[in-house]
C-alpha positions in Angstrom: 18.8 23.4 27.2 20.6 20.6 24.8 18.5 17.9 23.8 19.8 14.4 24.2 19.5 12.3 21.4 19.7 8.2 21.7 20.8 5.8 19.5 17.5 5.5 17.0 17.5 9.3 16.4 21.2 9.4 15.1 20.4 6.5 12.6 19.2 7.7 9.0 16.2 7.6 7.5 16.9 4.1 5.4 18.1 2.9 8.5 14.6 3.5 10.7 12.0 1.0 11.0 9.2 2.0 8.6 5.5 1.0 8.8 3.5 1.3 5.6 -0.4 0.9 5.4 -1.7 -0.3 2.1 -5.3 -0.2 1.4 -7.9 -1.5 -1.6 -10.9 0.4 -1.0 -14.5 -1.0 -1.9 -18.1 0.1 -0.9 -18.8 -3.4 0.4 -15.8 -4.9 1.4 -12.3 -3.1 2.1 -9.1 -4.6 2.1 -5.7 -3.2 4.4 -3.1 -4.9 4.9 0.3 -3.1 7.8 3.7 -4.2 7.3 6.9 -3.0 8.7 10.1 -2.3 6.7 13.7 -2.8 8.7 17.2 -2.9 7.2 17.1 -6.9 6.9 13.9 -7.5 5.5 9.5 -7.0 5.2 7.6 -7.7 8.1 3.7 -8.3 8.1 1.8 -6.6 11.3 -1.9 -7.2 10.1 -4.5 -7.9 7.6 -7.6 -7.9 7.7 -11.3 -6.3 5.8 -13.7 -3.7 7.0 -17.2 -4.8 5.8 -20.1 -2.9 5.0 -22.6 -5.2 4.2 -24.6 -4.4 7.3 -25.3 -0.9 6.2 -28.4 0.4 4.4 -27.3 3.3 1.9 -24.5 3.9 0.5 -23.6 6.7 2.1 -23.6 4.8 5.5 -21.3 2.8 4.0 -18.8 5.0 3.0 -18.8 6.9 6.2 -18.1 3.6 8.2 -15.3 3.6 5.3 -14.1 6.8 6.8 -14.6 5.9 10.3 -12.9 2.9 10.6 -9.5 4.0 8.5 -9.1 6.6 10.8 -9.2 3.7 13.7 -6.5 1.7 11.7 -4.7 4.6 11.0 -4.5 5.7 14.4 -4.1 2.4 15.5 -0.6 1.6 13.3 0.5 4.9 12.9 2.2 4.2 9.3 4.7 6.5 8.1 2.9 6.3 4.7 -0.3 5.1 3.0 -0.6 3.4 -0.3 -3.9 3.0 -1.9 -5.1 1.1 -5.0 -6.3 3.8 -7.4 -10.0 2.7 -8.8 -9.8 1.1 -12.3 -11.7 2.3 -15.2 -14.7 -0.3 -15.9 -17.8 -0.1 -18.5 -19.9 0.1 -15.1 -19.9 3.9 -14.4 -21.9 3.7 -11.1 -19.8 1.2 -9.6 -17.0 3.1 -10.4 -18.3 6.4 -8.8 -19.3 4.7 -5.8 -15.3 2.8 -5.7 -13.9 6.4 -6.5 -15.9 7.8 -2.7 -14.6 5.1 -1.1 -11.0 5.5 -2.0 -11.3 9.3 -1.3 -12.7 9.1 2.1 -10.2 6.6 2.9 -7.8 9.1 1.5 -8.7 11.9 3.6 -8.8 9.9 6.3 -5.3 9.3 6.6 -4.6 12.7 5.0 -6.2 14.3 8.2 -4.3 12.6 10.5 -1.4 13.7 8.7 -0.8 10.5 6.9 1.7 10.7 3.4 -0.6 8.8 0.9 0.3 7.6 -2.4 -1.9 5.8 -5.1 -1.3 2.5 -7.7 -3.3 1.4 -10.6 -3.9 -2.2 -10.2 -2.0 -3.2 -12.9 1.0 -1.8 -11.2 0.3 -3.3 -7.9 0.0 -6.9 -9.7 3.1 -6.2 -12.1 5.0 -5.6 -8.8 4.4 -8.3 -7.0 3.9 -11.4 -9.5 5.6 -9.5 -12.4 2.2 -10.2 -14.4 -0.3 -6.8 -14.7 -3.0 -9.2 -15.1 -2.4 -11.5 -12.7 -5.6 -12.9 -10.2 -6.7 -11.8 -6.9 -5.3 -15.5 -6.2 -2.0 -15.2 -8.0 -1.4 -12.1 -6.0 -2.3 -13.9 -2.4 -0.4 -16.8 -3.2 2.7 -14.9 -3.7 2.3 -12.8 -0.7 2.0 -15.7 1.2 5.4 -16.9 0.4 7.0 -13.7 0.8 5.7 -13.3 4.4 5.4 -17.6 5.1 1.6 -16.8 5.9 0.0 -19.9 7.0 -3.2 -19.9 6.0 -5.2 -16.7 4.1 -8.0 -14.9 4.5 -11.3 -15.6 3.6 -11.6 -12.6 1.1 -8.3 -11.6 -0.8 -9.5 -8.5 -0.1 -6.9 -8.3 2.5 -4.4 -9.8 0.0 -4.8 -6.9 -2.4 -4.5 -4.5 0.8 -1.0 -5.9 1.4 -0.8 -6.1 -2.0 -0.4 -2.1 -2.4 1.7 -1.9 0.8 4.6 -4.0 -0.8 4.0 -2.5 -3.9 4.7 0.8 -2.6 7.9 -0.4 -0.5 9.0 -1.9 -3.9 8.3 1.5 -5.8 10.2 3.5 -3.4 13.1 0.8 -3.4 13.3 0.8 -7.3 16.5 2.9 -8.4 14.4 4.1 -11.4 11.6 5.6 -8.8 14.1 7.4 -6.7 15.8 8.9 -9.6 12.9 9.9 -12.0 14.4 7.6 -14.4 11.6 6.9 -17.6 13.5 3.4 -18.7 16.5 1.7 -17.4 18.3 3.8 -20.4 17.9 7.1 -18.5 19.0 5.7 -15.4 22.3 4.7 -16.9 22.6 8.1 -18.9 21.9 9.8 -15.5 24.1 7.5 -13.4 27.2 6.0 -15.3 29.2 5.6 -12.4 26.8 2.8 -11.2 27.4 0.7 -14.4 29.7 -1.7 -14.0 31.3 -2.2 -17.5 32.5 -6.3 -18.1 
């Protein structure tokens, strides 16, 4: 039997359509944010939170967590998940209970077969404002002029979300990423036919 293929199977990879998911995970509010990646340019397909304030115990919480990034997942289908990584605080509870919710979101998506990929937060701001300590509000406001959003959400929660999703399309854009490159030194040492010399 031969297989037919049609005109989106022949293209490459880079040339597909790709949906990233980006999530930043918290026990009382969670933040996602879907966009879609074509040869001309970013697309946003949703934002939004998943609350928890509803729920008794923490462990309620973080299995709504669980349930309702599976729904998302299955609902998008990304090719890839990209999830803020928790940061290091003074408070070690609150980080224990940020660290369950990041990991049941991450074997959410894992066990629906679901690529994911983490970012401290100071690489997710760096990437999008080109300031590692930039605010919740410096992040939303550029992300609302890279994708002409209108008006944002209540809680930047979802801003963050996004946030990691376009930080991860940026990552994997980067020439340094792709090559393993340390600097912009060992990118040139490793590709000096891509220098153009003036």
């Amino acid at each position: 039997m031969i297989k037919k293929y049609n005109k989106a199977d022949i293209l490459s990879n880079e040339q597909k359509n790709k949906i990233i998911l980006g999530i930043d995970p918290g026990t009382n509010v969670m933040g996602y944010g879907v966009i879609e990646v074509t040869p001309k340019k970013l697309k946003l397909i949703s934002m939004g939170v998943v609350k928890t304030s509803e729920f008794q115990t923490h462990y309620d919480k973080i299995h709504h967590i669980f349930q309702r990034t599976l729904s998302i997942v299955k609902q998008y289908d990304p090719d890839e998940v990209a999830l803020e990584a928790p940061f290091f605080g003074k408070n070690v509870q609150s980080m224990l209970k940020l660290g369950r919710a990041q990991g049941v979101a991450m074997v959410a998506a894992i066990s629906l077969g679901k690529q994911v990929f983490e970012y401290a937060p100071l690489r997710i701001k760096q990437s999008i404002t080109g300031n590692g300590a930039a605010s919740k509000e410096q992040v939303a406001y550029f992300l609302k002029n890279m994708f002409r959003i209108e008006i944002l959400p209540k809680e930047l929660d979802a801003t963050d979300g996004l946030a990691a999703a376009v930080c991860h399309y940026l990552q994997q854009k980067s020439p340094l990423q792709r090559t393993g490159a340390k600097s912009w030194s060992d990118f040139i040492k490793q590709n000096p036919n891509k220098v153009v010399k003036r």
